[in-house]
C-alpha positions, 0 to 999 in steps of 0.5 A, a space after each residue: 500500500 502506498 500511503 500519501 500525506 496530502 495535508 491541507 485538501 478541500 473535501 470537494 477536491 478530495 472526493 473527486 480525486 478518489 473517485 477518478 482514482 478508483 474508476 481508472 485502477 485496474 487489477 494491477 494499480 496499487 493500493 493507497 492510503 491518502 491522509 489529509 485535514 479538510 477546511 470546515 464542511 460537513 458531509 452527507 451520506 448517500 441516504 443522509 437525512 436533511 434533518 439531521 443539520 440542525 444549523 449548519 450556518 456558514 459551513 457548506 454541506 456537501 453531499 456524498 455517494 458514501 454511507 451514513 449520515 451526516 458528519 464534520 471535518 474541520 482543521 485538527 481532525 486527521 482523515 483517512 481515506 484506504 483506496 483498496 481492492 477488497 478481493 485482492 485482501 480476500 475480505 467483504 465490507 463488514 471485514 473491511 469496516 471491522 479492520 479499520 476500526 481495529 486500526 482506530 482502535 491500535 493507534 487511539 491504544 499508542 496514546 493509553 485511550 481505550 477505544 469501543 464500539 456500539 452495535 449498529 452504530 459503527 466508529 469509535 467511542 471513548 468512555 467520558 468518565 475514564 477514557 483510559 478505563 479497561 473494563 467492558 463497556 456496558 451500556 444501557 438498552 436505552 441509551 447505547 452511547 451513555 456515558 460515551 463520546 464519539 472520538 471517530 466517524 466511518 463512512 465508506 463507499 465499495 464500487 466494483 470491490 474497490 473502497 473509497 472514502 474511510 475514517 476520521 480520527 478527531 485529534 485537536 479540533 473546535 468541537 462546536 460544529 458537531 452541535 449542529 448537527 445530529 453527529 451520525 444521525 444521532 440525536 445528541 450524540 456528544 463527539 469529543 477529541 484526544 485534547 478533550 479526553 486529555 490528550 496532546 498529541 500532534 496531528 502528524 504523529 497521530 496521522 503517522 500511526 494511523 497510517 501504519 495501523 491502516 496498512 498492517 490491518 489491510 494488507 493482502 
């Protein structure tokens, strides 16, 4: 796998290159790892619901051919995104999404900050109390992401076997766009960063070890 650190990128720019990407690449071309931090936007899914913007004000809204609902992506945040050929690893989507978050999951470990996920609800979650706590996570049937902050959005796009789109990882960002929305889809859901679970980390080491946890997990 090639992995790219393209920095700064607009997401509109962005997207369109992987979509070039993935409908040129043939049985041959090698896959990549792009890494980049977007100026302020929010995205939608495929099937994203307009709802669930509740005052995007002067952030645009962009919308995707990827899955999920709607997120945001702003300076601090480091976004990847695996351009792979699934049948080349030997795997299907629900592998796919379970190796990236297992990446997540390897690098948020690098800084001692313990990372879950919710059934059904796919990203990365951190305990609020105890982002450093080992015990299983219990939740409550009521409420799954009680006691919970997002610390990482997945959303992805699978044409022909080949992947686009992927993971955020929010490192040190302004966390107040998420309330203008319904992160996810989810009504109240809070999404946090390391700084805010009390972490200082750089956002190129961040990238470096996400990158290298990315690549080990989706290799053929």
């Amino acid at each position: 796998m090639r992995i790219q650190q393209l920095g700064p990128r607009p997401y509109a720019e962005t997207e369109a290159a992987m979509r070039a990407f993935t409908a040129a690449r043939t049985e041959t071309t090698e896959d990549q790892l792009w890494l980049v931090e977007h100026p302020p936007v929010f995205t939608q899914g495929i099937a994203g619901r307009e709802a669930h913007v509740l005052a995007a004000g002067d952030i645009p809204v962009v919308r995707t051919d990827r899955g999920g609902q709607v997120t945001y992506h702003g300076p601090g945040q480091v976004v990847a995104y695996p351009l792979v050929d699934l049948r080349r690893i030997g795997i299907y989507v629900k592998e796919y999404v379970f190796r990236i978050e297992e990446a997540v999951i390897d690098t948020l470990w690098q800084w001692g900050v313990v990372g879950h996920r919710v059934r059904n609800a796919p990203g990365i979650y951190v305990r609020l109390a105890d982002p450093f706590a080992h015990g299983v996570l219990q939740t409550s049937g009521l409420d799954p992401f009680a006691g919970l902050g997002k610390i990482s959005a997945l959303g992805i796009k699978v044409s022909n076997h080949r992947s686009y789109h992927g993971v955020a990882l929010n490192v040190a960002m302004d966390l107040e766009p998420f309330s203008r929305i319904d992160p996810c889809g989810y009504a109240g859901l809070r999404t946090v960063d390391l700084r805010s679970v009390g972490v200082e980390a750089p956002w190129a080491a961040v990238a470096d070890v996400l990158a290298t946890r990315l690549a080990a997990r989706l290799a053929p």
